[in-house]
DRENLUM-734021 format. One record per residue: residue number from 0; chain; x, z negated, y negated of N, C-alpha, C, O in turn. Coordinates in nm, 4 decimals, always signed. Layout:
BEGIN
<NUM,"A",<X,Z,Y>,<X,Z,Y>,<X,Z,Y>,<X,Z,Y>>
...
//
This chain:
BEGIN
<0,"A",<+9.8465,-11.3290,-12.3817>,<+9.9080,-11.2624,-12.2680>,<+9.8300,-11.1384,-12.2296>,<+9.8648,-11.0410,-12.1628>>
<1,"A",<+9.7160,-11.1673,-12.2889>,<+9.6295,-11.0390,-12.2182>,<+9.6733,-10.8882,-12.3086>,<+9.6011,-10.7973,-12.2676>>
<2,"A",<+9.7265,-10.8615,-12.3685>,<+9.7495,-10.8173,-12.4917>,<+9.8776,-10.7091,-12.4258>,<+9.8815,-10.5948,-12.4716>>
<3,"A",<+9.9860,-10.7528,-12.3118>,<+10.0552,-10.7382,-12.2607>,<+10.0102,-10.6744,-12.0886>,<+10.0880,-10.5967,-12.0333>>
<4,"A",<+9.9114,-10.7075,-12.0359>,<+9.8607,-10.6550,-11.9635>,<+9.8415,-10.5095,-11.9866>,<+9.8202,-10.4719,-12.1019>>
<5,"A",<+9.8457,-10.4402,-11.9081>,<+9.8478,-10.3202,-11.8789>,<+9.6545,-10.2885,-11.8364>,<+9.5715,-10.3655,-11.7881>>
<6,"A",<+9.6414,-10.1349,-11.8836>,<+9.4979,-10.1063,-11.8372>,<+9.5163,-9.9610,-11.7595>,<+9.5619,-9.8510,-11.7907>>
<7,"A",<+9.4448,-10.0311,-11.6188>,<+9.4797,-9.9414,-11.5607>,<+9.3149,-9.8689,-11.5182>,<+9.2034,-9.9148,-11.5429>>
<8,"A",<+9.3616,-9.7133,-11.4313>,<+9.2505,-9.6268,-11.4661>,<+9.1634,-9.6903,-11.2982>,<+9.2110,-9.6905,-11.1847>>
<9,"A",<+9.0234,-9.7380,-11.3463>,<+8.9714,-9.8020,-11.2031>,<+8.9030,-9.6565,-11.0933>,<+8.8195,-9.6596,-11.0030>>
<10,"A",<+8.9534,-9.5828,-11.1306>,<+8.9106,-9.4532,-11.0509>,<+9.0427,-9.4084,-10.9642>,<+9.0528,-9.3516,-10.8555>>
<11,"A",<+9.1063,-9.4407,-11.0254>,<+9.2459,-9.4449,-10.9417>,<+9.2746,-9.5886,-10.8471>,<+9.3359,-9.5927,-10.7404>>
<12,"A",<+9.2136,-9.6989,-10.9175>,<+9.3276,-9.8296,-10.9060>,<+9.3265,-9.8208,-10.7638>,<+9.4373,-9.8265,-10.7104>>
<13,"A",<+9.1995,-9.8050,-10.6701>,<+9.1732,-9.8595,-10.5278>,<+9.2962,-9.8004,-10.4383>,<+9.3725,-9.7039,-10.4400>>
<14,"A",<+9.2800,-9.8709,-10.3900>,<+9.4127,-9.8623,-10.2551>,<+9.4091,-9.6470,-10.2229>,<+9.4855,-9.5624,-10.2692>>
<15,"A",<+9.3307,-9.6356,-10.1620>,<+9.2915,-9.5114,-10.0518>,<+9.2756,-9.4264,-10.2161>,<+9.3682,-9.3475,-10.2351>>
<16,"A",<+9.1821,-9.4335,-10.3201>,<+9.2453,-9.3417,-10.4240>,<+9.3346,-9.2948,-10.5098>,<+9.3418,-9.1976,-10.5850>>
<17,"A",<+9.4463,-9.4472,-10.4628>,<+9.6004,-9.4595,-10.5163>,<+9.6415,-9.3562,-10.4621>,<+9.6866,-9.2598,-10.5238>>
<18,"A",<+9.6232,-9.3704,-10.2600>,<+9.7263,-9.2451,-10.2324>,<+9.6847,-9.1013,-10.2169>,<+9.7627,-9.0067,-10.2059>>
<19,"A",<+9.5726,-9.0960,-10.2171>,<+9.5174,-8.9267,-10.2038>,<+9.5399,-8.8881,-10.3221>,<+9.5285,-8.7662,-10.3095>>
<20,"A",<+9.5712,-8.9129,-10.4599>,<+9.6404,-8.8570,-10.6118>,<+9.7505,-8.8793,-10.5166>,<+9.7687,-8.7980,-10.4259>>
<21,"A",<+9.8297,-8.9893,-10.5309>,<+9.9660,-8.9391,-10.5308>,<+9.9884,-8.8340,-10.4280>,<+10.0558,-8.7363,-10.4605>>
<22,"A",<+9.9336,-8.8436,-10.2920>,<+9.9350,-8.7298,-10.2332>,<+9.9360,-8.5788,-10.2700>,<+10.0221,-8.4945,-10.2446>>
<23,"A",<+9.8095,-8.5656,-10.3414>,<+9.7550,-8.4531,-10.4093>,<+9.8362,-8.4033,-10.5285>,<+9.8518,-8.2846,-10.5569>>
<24,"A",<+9.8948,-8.5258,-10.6067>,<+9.9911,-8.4534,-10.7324>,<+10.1389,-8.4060,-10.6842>,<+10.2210,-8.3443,-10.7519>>
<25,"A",<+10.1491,-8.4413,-10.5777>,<+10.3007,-8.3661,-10.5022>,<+10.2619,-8.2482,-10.4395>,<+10.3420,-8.2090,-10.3547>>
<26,"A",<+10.1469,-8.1691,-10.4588>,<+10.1336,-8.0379,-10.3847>,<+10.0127,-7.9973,-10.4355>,<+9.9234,-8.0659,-10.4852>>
<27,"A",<+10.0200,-7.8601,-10.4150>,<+9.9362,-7.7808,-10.5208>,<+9.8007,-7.8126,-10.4648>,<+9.7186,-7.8710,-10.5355>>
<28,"A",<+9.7661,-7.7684,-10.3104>,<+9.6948,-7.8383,-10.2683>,<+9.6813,-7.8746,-10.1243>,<+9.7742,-7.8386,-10.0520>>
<29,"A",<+9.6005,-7.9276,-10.0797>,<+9.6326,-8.0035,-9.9882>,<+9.4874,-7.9537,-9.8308>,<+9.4096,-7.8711,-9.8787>>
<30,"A",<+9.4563,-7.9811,-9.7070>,<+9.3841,-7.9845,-9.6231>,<+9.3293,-8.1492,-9.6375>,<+9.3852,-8.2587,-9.6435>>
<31,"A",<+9.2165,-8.1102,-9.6387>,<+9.1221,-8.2348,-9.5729>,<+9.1460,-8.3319,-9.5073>,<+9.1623,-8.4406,-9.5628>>
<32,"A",<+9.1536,-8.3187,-9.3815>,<+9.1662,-8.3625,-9.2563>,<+9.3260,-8.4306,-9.3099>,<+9.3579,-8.5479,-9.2909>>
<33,"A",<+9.4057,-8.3360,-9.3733>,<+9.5612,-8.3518,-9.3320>,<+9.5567,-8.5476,-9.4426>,<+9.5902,-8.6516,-9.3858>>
<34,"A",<+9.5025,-8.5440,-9.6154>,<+9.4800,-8.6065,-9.6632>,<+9.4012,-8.7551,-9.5660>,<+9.3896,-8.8775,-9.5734>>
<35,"A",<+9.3773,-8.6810,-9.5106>,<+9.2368,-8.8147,-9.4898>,<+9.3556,-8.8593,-9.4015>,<+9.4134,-8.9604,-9.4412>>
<36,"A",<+9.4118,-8.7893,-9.2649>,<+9.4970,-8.8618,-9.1659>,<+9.6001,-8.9692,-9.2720>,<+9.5902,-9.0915,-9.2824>>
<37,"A",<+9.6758,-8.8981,-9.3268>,<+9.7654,-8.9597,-9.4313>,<+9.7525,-9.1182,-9.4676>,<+9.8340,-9.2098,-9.4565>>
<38,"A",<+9.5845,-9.1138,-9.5272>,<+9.5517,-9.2355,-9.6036>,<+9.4729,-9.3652,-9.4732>,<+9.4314,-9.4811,-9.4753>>
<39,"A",<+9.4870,-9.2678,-9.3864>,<+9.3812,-9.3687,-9.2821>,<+9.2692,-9.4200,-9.2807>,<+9.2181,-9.5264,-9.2456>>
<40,"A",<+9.2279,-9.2887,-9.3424>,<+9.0191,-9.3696,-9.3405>,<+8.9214,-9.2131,-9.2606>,<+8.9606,-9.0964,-9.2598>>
<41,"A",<+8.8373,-9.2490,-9.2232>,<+8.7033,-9.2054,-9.1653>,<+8.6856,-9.1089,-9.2673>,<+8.7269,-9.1287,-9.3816>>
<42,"A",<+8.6069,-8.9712,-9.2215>,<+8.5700,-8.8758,-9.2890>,<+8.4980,-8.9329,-9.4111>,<+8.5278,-8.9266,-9.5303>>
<43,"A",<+8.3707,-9.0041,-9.3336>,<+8.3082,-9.0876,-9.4422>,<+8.3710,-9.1671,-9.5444>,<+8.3599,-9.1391,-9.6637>>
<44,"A",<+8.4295,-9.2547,-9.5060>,<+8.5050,-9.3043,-9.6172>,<+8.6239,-9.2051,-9.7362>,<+8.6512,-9.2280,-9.8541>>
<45,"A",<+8.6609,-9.1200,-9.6653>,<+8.7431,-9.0240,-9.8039>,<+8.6107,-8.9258,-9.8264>,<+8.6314,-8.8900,-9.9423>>
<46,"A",<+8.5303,-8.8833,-9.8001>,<+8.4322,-8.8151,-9.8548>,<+8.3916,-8.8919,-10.0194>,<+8.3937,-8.8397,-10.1309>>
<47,"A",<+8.3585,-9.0236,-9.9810>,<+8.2879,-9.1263,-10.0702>,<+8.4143,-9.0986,-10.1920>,<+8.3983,-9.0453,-10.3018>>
<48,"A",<+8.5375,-9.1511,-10.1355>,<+8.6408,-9.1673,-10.2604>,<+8.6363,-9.0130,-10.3229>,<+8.6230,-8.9869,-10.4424>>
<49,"A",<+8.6466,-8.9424,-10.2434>,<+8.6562,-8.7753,-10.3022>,<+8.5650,-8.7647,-10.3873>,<+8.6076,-8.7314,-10.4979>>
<50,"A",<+8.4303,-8.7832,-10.3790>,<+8.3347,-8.8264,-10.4872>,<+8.3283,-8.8548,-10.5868>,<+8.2625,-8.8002,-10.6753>>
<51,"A",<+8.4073,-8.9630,-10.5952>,<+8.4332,-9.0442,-10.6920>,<+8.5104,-8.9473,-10.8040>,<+8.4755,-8.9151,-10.9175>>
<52,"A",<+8.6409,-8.9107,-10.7191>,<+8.7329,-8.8592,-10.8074>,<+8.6727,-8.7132,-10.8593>,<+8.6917,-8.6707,-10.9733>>
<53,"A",<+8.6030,-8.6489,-10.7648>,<+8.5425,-8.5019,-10.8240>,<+8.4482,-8.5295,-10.9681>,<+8.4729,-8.4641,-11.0695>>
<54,"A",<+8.3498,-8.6220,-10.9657>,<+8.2759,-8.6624,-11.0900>,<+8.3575,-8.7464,-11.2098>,<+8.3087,-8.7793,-11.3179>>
<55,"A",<+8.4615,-8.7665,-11.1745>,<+8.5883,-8.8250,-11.2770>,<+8.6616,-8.6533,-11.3587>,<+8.7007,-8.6232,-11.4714>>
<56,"A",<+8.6472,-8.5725,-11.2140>,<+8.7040,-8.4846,-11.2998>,<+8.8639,-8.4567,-11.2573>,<+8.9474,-8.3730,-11.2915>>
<57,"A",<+8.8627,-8.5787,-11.1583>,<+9.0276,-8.5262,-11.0648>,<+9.0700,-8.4740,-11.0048>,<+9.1832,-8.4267,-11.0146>>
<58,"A",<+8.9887,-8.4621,-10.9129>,<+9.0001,-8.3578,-10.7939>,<+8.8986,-8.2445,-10.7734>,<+8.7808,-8.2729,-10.7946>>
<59,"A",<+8.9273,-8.1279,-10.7372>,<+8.8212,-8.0159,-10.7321>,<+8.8714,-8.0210,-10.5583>,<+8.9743,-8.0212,-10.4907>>
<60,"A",<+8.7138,-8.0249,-10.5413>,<+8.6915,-7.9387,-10.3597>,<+8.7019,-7.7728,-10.3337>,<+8.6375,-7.7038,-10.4127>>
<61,"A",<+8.7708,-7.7104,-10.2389>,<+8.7568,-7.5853,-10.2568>,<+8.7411,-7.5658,-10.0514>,<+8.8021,-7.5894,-9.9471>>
<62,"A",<+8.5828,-7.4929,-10.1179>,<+8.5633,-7.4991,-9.9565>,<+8.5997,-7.3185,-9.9166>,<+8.5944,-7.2208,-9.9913>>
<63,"A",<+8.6370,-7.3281,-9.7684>,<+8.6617,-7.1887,-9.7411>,<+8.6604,-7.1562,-9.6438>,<+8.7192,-7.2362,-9.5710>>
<64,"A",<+8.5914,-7.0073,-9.5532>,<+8.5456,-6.9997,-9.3831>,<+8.6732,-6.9728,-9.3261>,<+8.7227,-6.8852,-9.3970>>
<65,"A",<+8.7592,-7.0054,-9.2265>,<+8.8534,-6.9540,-9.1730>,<+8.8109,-6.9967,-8.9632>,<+8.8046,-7.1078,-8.9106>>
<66,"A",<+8.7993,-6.9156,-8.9252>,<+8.7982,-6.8987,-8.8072>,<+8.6226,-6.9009,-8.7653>,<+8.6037,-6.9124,-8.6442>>
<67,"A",<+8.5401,-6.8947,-8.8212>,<+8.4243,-6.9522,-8.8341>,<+8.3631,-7.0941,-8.8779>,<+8.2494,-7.1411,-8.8823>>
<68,"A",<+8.4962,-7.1416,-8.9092>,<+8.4610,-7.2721,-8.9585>,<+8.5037,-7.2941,-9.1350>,<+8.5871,-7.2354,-9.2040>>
<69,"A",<+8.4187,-7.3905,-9.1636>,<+8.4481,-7.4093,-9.3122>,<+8.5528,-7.5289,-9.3547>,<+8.5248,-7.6486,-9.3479>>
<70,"A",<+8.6691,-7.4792,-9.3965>,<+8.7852,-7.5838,-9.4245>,<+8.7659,-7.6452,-9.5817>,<+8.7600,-7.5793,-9.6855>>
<71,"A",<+8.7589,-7.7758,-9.5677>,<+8.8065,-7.7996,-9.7364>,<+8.9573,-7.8689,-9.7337>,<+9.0200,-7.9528,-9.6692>>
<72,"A",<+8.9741,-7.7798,-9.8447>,<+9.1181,-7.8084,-9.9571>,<+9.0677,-7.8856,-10.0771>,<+8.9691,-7.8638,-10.1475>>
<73,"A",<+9.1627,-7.9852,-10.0840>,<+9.1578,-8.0488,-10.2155>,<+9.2766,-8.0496,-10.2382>,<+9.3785,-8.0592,-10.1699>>
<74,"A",<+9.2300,-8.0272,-10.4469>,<+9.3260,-8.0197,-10.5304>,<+9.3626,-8.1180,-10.6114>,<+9.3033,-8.2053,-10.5481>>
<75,"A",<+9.4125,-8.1779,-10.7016>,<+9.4449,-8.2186,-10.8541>,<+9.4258,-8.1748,-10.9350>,<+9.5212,-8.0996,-10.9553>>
<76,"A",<+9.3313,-8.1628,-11.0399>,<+9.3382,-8.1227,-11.1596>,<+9.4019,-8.1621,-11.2324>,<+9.4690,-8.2631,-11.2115>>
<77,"A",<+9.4038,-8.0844,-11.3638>,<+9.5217,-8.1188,-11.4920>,<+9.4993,-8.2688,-11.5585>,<+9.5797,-8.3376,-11.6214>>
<78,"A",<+9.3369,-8.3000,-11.5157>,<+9.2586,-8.4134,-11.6125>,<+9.3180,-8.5285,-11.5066>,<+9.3501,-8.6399,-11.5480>>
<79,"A",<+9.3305,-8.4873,-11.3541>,<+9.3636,-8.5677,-11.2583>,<+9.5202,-8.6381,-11.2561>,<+9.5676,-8.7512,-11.2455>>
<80,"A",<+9.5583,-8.5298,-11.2692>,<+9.7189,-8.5379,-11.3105>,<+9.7456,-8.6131,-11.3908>,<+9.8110,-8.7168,-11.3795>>
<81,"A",<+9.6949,-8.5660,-11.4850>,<+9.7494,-8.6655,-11.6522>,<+9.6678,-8.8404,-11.6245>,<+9.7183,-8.9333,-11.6876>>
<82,"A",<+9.5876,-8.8608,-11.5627>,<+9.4668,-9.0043,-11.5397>,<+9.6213,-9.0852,-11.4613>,<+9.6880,-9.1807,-11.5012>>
<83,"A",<+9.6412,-8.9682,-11.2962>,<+9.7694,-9.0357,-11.2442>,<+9.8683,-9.0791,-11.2897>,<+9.8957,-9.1990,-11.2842>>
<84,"A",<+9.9560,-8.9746,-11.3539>,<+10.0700,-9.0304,-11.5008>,<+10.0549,-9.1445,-11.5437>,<+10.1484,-9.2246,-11.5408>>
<85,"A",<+9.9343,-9.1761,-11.5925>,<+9.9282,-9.3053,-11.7128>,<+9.9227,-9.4056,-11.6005>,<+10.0101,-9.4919,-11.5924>>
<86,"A",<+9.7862,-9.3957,-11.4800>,<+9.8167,-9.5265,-11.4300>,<+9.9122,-9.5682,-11.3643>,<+9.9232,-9.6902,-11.3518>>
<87,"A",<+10.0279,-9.4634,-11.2912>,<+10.1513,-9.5153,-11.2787>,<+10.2518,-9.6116,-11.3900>,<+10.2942,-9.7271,-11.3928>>
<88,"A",<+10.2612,-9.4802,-11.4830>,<+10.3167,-9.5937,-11.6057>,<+10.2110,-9.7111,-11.6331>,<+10.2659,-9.8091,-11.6833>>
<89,"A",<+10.1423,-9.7185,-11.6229>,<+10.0435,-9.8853,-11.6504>,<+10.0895,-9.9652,-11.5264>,<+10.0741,-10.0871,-11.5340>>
<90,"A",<+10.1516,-9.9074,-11.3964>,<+10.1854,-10.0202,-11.3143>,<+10.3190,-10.0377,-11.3312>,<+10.3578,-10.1455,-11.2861>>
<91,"A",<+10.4166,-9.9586,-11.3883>,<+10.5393,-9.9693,-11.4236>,<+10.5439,-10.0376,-11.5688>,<+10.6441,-10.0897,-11.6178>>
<92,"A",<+10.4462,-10.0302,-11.6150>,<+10.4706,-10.1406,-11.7460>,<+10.4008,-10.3073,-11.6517>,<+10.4584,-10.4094,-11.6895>>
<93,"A",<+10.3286,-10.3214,-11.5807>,<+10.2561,-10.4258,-11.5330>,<+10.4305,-10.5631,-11.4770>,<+10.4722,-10.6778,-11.4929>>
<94,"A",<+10.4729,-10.3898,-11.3893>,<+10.6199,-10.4676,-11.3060>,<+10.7089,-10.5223,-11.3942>,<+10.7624,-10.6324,-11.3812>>
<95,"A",<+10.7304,-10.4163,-11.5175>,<+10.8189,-10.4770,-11.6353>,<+10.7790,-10.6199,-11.6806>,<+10.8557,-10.7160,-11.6735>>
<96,"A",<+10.6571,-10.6248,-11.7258>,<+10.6104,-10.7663,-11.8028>,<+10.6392,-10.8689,-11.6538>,<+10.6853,-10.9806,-11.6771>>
<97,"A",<+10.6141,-10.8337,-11.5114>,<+10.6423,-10.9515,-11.4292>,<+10.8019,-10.9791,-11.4346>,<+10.8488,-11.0899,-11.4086>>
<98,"A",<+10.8705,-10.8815,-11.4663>,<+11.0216,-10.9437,-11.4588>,<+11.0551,-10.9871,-11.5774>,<+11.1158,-11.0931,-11.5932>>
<99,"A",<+11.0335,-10.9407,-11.6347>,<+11.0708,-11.0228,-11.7943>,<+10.9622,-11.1152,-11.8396>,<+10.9381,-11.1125,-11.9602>>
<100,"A",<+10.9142,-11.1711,-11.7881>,<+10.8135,-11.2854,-11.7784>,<+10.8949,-11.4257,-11.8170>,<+10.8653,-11.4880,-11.9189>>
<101,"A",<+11.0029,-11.4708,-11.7240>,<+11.1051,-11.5462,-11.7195>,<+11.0227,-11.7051,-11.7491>,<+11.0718,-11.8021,-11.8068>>
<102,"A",<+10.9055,-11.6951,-11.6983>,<+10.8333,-11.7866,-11.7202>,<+10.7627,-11.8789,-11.8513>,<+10.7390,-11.9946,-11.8860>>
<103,"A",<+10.7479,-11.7273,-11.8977>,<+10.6745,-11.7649,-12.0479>,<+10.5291,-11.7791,-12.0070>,<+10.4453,-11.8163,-12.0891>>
<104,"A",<+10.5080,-11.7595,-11.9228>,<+10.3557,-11.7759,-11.8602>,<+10.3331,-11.8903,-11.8761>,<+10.2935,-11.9209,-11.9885>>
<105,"A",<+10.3420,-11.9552,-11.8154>,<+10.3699,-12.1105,-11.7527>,<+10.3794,-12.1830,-11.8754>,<+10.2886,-12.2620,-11.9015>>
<106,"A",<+10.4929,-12.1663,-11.9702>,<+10.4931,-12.2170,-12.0783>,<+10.3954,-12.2194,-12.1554>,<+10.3688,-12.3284,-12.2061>>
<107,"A",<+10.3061,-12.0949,-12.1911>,<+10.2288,-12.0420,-12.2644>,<+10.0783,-12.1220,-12.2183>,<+9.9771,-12.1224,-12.2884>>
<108,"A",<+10.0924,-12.1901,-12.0794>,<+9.9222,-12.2439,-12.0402>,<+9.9929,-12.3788,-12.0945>,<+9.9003,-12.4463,-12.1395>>
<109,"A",<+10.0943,-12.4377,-12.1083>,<+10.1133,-12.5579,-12.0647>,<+10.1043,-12.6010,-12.2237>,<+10.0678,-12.7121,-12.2623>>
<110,"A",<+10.1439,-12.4940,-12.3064>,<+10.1240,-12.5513,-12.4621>,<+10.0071,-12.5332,-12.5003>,<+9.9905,-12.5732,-12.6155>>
<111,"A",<+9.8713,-12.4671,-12.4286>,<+9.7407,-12.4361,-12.4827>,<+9.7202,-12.5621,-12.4494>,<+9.6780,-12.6302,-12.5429>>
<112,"A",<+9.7383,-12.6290,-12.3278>,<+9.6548,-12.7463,-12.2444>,<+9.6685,-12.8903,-12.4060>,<+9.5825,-12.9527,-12.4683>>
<113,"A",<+9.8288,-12.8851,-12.4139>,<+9.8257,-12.9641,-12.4961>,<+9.8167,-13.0124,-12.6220>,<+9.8611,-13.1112,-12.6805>>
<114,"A",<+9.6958,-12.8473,-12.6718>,<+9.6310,-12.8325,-12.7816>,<+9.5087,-12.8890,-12.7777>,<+9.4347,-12.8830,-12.8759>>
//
């Protein structure tokens, strides 16, 4: 069964880095603040995930002075983009194998047991 499992990308998988990609791949780019409200976490906490994804290579920070203050924009990269793609399709293949499952699972422990 494992064979059928799907592999998905663990830089993406987490909840809060699920939606700041999907966020981020629907617009060229995005405000800080606007992302972080979106996903519902603490500066600190999307700082940390932003991290993550900048040393993955997904997201680029682009800092910039506007009013005297320094705004960051985050983007998607192309490497980010394409990581998102697949692990969507890896959860759309995950949903497929649960519906067409039809309870070969079940079957499949119940004939190991009685090996």
């Amino acid at each position: 069964m494992s064979a059928l499992v799907p592999k998905f990308d663990p830089v993406i998988h987490a909840p809060a880095r699920l939606q700041i990609a999907a966020l981020l791949c629907a617009v060229t780019n995005a405000e800080f603040a606007t992302v972080r409200d979106a996903v519902g976490v603490s500066d600190s906490v999307m700082s940390k995930h932003l991290k993550l994804m900048e040393e993955a290579g997904y997201v680029r920070l682009i800092k910039a002075s506007l009013d005297g203050r320094v705004r960051t924009r985050l983007a998607m990269t192309g490497k980010g983009r394409t990581a998102f793609a697949a692990h969507i399709q890896a959860l759309q293949a995950l949903v497929s194998v649960a519906e067409n499952a039809g309870g070969a699972a079940d079957l499949d422990l119940a004939e190991e047991a009685a090996e």
